[in-house]
PDB file of the backbone (N, CA, C, O) and the ligand in Angstrom, with CONECT records:
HET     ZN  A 101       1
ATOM      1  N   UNK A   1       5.914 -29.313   3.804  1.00  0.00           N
ATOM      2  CA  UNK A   1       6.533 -27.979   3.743  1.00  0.00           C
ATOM      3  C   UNK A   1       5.787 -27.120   2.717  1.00  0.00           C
ATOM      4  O   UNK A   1       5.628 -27.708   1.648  1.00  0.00           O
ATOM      5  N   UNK A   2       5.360 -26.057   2.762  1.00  0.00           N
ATOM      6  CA  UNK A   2       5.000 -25.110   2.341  1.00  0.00           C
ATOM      7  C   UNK A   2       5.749 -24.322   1.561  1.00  0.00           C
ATOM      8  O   UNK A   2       6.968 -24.418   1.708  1.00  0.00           O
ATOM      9  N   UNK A   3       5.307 -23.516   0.718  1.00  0.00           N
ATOM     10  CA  UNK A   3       5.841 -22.641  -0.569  1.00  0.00           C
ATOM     11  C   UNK A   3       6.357 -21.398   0.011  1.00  0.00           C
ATOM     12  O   UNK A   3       7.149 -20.699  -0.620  1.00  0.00           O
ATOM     13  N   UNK A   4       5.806 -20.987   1.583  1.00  0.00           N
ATOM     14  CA  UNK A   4       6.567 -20.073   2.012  1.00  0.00           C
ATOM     15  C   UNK A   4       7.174 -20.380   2.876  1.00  0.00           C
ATOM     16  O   UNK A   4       7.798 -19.375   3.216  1.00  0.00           O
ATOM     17  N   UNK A   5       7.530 -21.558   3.797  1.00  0.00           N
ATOM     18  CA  UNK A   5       8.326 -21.699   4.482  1.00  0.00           C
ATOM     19  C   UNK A   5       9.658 -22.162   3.496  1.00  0.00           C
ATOM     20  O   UNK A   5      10.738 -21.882   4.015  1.00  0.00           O
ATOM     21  N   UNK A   6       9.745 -22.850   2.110  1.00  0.00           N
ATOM     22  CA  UNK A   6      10.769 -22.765   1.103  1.00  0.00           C
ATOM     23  C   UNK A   6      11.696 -21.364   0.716  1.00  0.00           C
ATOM     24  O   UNK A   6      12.887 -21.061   0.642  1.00  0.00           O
ATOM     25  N   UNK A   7      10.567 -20.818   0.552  1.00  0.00           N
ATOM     26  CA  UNK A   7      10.975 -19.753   0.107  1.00  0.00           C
ATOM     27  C   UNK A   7      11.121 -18.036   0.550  1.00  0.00           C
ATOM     28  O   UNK A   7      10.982 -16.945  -0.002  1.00  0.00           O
ATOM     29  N   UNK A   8      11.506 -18.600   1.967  1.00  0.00           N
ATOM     30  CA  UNK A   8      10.795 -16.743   3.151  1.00  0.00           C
ATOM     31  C   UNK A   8      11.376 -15.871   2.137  1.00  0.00           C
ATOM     32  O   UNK A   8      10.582 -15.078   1.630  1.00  0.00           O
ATOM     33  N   UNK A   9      13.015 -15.824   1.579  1.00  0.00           N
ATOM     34  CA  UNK A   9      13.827 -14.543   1.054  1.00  0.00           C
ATOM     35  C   UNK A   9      12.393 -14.257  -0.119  1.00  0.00           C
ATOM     36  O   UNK A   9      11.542 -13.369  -0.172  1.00  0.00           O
ATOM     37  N   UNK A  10      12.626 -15.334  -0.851  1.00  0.00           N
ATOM     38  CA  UNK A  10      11.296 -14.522  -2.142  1.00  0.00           C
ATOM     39  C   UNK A  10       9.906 -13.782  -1.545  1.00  0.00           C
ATOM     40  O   UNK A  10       9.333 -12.805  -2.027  1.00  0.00           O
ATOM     41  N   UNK A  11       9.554 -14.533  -0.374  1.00  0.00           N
ATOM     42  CA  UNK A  11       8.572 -13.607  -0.076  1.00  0.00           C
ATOM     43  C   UNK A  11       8.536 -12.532   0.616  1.00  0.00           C
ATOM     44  O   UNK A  11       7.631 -11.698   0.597  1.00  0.00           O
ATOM     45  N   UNK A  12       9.784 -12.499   1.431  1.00  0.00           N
ATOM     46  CA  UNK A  12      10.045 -10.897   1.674  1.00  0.00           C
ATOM     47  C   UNK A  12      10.045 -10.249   0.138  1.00  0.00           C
ATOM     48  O   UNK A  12       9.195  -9.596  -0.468  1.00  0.00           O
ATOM     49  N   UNK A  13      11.502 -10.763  -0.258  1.00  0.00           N
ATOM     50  CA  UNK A  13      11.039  -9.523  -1.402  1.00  0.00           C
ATOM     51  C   UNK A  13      10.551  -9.405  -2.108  1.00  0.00           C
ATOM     52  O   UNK A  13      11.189  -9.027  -3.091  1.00  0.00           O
ATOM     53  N   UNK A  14       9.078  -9.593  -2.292  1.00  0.00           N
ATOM     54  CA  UNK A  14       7.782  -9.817  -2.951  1.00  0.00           C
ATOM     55  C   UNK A  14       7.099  -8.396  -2.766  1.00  0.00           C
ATOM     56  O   UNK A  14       6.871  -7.472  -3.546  1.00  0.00           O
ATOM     57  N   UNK A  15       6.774  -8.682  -0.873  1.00  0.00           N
ATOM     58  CA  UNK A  15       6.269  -7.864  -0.096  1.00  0.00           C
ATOM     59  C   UNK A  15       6.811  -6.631   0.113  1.00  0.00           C
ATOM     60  O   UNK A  15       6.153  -5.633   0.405  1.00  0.00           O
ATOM     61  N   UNK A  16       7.983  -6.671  -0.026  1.00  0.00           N
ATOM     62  CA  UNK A  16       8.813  -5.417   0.567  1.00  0.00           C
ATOM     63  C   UNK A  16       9.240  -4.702  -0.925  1.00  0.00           C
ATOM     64  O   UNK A  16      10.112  -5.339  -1.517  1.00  0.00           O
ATOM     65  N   UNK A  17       8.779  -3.535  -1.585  1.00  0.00           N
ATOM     66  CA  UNK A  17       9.265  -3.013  -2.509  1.00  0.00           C
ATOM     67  C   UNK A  17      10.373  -2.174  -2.543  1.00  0.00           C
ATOM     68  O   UNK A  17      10.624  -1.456  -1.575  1.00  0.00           O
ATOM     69  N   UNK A  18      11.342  -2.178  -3.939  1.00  0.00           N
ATOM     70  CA  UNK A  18      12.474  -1.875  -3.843  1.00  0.00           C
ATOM     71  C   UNK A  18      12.311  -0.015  -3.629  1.00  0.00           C
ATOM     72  O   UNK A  18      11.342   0.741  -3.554  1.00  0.00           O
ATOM     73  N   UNK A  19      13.794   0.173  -3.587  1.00  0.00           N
ATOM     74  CA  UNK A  19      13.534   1.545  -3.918  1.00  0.00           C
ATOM     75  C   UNK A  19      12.580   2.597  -5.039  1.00  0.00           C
ATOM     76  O   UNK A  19      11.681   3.436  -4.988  1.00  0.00           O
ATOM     77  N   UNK A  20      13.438   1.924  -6.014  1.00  0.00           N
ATOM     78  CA  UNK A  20      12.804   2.554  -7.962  1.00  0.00           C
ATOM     79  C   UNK A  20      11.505   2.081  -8.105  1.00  0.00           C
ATOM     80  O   UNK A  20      10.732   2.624  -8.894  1.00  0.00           O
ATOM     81  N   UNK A  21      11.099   0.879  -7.251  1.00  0.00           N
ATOM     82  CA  UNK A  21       9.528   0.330  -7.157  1.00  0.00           C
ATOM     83  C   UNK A  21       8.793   1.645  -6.184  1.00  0.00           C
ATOM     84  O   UNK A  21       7.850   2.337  -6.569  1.00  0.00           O
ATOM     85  N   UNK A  22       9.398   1.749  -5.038  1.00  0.00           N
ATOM     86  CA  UNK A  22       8.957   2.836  -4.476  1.00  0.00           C
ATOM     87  C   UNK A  22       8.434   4.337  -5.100  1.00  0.00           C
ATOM     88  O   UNK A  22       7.352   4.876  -4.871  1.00  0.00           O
ATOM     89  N   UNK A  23       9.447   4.797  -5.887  1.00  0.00           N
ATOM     90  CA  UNK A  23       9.728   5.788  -6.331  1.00  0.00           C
ATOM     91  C   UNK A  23       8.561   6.034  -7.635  1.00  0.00           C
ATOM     92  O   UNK A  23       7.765   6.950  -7.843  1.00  0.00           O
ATOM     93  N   UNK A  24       8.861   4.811  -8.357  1.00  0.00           N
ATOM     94  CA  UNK A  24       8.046   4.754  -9.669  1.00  0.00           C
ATOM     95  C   UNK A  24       5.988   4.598  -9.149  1.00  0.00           C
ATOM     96  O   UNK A  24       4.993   5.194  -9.562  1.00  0.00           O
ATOM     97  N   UNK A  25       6.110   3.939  -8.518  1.00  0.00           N
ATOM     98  CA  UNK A  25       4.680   3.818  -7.527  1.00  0.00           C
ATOM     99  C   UNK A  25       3.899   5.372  -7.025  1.00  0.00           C
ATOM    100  O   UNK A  25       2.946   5.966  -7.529  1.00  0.00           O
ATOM    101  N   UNK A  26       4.478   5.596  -6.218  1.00  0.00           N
ATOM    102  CA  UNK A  26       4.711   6.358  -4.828  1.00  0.00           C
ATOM    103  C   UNK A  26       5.093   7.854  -4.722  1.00  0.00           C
ATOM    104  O   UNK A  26       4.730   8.704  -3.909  1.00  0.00           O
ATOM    105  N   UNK A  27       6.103   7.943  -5.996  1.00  0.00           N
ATOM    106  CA  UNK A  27       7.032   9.133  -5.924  1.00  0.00           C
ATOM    107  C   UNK A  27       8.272   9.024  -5.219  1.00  0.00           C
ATOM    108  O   UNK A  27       8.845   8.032  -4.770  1.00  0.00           O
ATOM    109  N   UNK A  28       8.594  10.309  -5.208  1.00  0.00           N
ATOM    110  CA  UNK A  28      10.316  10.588  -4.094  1.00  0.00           C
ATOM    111  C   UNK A  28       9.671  10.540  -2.904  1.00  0.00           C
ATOM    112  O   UNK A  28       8.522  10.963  -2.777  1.00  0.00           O
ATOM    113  N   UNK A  29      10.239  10.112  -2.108  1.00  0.00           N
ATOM    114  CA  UNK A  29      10.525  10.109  -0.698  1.00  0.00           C
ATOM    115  C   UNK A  29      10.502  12.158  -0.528  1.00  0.00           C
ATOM    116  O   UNK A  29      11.166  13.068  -1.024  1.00  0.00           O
ATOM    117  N   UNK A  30       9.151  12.052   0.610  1.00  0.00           N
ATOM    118  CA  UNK A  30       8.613  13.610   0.830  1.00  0.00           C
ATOM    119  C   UNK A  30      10.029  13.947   1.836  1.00  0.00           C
ATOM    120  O   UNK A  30      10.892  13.162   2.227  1.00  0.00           O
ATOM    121  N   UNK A  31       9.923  15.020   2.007  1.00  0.00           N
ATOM    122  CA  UNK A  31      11.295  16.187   2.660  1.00  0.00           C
ATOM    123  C   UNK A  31      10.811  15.870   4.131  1.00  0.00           C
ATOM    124  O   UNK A  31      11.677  15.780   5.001  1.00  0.00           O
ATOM    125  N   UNK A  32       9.829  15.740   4.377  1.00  0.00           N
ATOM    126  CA  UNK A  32       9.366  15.896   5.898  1.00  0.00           C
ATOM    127  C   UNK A  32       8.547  13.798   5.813  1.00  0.00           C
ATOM    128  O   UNK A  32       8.199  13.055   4.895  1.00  0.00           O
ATOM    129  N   UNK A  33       8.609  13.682   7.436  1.00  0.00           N
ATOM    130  CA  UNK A  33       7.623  12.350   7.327  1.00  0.00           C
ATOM    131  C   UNK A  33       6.189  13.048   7.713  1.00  0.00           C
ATOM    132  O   UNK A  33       5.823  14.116   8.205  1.00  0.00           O
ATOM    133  N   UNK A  34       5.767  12.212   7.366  1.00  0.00           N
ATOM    134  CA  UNK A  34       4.083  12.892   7.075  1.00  0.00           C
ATOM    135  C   UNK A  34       3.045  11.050   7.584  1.00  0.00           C
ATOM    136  O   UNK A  34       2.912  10.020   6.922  1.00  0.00           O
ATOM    137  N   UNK A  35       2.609  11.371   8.802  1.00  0.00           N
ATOM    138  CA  UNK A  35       1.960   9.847   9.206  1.00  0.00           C
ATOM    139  C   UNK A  35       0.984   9.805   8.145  1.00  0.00           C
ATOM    140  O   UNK A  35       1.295   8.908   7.362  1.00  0.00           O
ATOM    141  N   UNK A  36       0.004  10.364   7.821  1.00  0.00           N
ATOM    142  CA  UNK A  36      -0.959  10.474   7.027  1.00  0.00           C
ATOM    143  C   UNK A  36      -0.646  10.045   5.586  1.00  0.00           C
ATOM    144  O   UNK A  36      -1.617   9.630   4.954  1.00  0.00           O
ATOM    145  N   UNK A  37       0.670  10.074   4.883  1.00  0.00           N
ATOM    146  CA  UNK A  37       0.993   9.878   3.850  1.00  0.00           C
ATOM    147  C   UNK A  37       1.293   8.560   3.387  1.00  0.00           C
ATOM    148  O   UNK A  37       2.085   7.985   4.134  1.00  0.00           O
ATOM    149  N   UNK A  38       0.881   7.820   2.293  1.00  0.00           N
ATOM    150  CA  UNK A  38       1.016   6.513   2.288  1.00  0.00           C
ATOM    151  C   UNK A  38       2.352   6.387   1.599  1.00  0.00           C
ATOM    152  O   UNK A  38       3.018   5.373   1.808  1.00  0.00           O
ATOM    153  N   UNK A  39       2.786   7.306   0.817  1.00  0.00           N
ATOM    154  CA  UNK A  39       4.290   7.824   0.603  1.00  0.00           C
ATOM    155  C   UNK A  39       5.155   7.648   1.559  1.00  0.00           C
ATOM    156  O   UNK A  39       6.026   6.783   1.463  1.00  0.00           O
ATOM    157  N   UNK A  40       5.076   8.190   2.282  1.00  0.00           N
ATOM    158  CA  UNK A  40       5.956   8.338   3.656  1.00  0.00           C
ATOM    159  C   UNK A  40       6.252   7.110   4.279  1.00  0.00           C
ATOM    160  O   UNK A  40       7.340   6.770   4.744  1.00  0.00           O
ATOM    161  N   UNK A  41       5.220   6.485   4.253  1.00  0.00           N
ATOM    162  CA  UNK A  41       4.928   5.009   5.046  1.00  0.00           C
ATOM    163  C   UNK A  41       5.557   4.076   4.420  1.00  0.00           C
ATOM    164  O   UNK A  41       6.127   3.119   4.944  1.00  0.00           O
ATOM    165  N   UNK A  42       5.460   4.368   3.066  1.00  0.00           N
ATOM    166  CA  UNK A  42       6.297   3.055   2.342  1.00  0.00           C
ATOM    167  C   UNK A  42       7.682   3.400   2.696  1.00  0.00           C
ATOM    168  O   UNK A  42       8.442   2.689   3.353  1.00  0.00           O
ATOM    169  N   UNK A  43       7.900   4.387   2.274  1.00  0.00           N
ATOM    170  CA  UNK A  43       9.348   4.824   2.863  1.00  0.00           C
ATOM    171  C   UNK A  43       9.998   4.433   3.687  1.00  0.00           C
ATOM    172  O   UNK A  43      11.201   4.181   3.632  1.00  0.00           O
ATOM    173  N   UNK A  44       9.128   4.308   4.756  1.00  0.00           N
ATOM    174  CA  UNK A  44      10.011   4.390   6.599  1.00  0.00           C
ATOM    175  C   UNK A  44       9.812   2.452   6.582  1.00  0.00           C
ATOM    176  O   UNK A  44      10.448   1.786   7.399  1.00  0.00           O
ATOM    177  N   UNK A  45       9.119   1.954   5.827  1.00  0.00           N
ATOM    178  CA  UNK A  45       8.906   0.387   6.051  1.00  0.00           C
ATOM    179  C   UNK A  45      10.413   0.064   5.429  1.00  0.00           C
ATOM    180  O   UNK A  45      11.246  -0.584   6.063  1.00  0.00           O
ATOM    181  N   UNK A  46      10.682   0.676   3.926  1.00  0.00           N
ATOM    182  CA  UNK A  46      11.518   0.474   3.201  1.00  0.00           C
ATOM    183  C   UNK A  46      12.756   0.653   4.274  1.00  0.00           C
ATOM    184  O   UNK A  46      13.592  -0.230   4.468  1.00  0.00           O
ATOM    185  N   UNK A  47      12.750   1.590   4.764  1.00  0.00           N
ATOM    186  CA  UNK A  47      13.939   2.058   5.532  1.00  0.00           C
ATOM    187  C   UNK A  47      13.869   0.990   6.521  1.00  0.00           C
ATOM    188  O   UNK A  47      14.822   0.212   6.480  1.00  0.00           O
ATOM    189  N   UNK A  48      13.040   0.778   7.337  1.00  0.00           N
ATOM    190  CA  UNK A  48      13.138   0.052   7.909  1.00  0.00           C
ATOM    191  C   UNK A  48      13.814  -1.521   7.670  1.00  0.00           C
ATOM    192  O   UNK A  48      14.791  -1.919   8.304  1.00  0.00           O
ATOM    193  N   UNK A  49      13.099  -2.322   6.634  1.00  0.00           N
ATOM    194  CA  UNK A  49      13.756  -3.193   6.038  1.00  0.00           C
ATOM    195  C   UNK A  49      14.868  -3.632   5.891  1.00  0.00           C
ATOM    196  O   UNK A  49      15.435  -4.715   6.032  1.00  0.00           O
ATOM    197  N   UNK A  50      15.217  -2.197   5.451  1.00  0.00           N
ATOM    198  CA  UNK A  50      16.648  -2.117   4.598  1.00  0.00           C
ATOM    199  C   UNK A  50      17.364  -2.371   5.693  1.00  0.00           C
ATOM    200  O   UNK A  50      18.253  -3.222   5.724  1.00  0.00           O
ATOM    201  N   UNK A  51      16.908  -1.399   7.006  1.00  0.00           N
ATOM    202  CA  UNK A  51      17.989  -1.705   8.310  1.00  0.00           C
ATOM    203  C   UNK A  51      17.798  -3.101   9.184  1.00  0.00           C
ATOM    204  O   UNK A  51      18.763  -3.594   9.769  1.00  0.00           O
ATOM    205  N   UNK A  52      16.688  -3.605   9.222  1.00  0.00           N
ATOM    206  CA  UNK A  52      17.167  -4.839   9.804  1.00  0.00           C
ATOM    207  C   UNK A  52      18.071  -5.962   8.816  1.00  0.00           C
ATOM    208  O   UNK A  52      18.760  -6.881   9.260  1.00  0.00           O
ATOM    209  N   UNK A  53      17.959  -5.774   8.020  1.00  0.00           N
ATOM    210  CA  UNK A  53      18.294  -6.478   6.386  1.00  0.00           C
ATOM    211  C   UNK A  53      20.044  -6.306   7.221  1.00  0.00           C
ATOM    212  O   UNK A  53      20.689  -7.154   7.836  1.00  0.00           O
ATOM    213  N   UNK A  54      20.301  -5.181   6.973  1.00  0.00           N
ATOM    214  CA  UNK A  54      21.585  -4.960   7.625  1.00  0.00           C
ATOM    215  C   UNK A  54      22.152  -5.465   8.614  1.00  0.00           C
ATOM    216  O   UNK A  54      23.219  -6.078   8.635  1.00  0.00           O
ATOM    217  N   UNK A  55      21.428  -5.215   9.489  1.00  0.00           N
ATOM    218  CA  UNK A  55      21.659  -5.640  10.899  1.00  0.00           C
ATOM    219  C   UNK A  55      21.768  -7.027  11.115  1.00  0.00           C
ATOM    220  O   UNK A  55      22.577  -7.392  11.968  1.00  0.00           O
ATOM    221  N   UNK A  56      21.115  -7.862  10.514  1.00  0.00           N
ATOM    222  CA  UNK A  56      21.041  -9.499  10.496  1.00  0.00           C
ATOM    223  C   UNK A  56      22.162  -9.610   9.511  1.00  0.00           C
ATOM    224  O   UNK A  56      22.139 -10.755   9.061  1.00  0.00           O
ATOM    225  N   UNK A  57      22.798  -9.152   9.166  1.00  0.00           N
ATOM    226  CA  UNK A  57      24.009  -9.700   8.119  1.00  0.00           C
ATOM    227  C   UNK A  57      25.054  -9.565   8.594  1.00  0.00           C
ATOM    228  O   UNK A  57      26.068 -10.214   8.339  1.00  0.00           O
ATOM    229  N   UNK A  58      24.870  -8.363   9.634  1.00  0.00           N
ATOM    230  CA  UNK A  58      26.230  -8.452  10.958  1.00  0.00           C
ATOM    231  C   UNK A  58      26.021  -9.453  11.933  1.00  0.00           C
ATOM    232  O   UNK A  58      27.115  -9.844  12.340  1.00  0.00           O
ATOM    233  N   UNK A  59      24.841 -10.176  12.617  1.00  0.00           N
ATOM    234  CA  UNK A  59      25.161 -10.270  13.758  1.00  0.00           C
ATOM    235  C   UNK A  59      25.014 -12.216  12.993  1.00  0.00           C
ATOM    236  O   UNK A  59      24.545 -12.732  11.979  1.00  0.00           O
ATOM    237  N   UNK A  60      25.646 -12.620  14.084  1.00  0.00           N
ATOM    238  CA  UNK A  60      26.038 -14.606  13.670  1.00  0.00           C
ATOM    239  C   UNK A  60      24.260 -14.884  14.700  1.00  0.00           C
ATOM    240  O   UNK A  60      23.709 -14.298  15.632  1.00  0.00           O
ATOM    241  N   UNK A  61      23.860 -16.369  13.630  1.00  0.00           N
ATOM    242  CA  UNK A  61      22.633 -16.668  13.825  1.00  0.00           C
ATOM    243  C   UNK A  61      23.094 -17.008  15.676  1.00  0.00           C
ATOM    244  O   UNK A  61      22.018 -16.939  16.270  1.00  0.00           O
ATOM    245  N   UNK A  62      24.037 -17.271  16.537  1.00  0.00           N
ATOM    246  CA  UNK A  62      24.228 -17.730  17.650  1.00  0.00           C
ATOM    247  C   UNK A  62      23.751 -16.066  18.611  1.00  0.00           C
ATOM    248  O   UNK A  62      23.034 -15.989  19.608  1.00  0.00           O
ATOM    249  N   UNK A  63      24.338 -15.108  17.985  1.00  0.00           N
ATOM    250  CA  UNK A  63      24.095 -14.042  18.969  1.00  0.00           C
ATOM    251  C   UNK A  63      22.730 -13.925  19.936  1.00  0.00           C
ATOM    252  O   UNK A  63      21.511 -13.917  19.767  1.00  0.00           O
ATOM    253  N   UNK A  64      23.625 -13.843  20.988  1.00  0.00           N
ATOM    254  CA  UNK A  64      22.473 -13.920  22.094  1.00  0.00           C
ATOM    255  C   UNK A  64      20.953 -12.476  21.911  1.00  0.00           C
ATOM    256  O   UNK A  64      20.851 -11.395  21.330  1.00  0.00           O
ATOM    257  N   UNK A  65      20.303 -13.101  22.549  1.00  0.00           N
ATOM    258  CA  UNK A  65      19.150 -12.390  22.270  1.00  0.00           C
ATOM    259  C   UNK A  65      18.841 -11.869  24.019  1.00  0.00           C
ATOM    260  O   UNK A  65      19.255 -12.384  25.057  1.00  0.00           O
ATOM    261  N   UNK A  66      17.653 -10.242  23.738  1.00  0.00           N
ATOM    262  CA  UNK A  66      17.404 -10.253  24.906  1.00  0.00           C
ATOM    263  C   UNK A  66      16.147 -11.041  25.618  1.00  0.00           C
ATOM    264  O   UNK A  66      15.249 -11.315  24.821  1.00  0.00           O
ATOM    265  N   UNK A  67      15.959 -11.392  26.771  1.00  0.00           N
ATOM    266  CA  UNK A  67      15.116 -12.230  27.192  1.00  0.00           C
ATOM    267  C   UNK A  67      13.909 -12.038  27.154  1.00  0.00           C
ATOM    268  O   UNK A  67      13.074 -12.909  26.909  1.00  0.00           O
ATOM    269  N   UNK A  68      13.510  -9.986  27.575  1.00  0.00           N
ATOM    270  CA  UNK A  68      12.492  -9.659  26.964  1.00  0.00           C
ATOM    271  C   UNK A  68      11.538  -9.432  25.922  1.00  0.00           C
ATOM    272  O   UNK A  68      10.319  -9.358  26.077  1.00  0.00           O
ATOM    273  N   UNK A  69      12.203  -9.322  24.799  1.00  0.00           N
ATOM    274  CA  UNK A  69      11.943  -8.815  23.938  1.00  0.00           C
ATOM    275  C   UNK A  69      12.273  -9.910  22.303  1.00  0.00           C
ATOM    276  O   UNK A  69      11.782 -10.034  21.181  1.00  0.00           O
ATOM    277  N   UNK A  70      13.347 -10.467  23.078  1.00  0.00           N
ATOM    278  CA  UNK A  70      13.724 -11.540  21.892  1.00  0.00           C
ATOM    279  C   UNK A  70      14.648 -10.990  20.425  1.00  0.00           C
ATOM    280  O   UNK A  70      14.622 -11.403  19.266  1.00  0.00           O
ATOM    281  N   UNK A  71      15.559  -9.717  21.188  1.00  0.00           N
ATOM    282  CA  UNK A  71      15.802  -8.896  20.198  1.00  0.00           C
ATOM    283  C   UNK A  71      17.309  -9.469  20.529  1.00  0.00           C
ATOM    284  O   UNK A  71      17.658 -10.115  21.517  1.00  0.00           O
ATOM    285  N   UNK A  72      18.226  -8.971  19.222  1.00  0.00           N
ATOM    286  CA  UNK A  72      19.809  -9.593  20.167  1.00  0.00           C
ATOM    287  C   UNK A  72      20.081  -8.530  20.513  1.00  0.00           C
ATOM    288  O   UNK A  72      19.950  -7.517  19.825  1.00  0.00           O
ATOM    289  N   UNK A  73      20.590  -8.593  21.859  1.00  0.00           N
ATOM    290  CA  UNK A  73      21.142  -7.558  22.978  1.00  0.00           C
ATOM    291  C   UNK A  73      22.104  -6.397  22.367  1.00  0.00           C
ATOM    292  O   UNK A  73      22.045  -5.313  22.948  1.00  0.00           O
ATOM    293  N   UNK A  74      23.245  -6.542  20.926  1.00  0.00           N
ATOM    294  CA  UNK A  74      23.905  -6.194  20.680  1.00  0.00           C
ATOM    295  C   UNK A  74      23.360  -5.243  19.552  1.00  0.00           C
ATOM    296  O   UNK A  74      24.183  -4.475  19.053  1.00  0.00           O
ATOM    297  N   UNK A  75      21.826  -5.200  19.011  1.00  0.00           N
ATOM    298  CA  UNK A  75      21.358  -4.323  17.854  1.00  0.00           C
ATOM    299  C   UNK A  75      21.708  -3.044  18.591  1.00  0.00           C
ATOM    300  O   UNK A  75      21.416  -2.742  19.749  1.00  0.00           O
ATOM    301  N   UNK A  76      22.317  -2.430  17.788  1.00  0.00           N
ATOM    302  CA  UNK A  76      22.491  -0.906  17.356  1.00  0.00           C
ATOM    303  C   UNK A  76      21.834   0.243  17.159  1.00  0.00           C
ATOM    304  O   UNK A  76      21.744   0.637  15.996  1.00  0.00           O
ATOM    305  N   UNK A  77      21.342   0.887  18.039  1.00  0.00           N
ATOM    306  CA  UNK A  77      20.024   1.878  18.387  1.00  0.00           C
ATOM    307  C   UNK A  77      20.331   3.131  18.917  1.00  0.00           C
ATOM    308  O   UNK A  77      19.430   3.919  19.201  1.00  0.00           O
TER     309      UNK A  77
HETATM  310 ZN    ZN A 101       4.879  11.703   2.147  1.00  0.00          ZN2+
END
């Protein structure tokens, strides 16, 4: 076994910086998204994160998934 298969939570949040990490790095989160901006980008990853982070804390590890995609049928979109 491996140091990251021990440990996935630490290495997400290794990889994935917090907000105030964001902020202090990066700056505020720009008014508009901007693709070009590496600001922006951290942002929408962060956001992103944050929402599957969510989303897996609602749904039970059994919830069915879709067949295509391997997503569970019931995520919220
Ligand atoms: Zn930006």
């Amino acid at each position: 076994m491996t140091i990251e298969t021990e440990l996935p939570a630490v290495k997400v949040k290794a990889s994935i910086p917090a907000a105030e990490e964001i902020t202090a790095d990066w700056g505020e989160r720009c008014p508009d998204f901007e693709p070009g901006c590496f600001c922006c980008q951290m942002w929408a990853m962060h956001d992103e994160i944050t929402e599957l982070r969510a989303i897996r804390a609602l749904i039970p590890r059994e919830a069915p998934v879709d067949a295509a995609c391997g997503q569970p049928v019931d995520k919220p979109r």
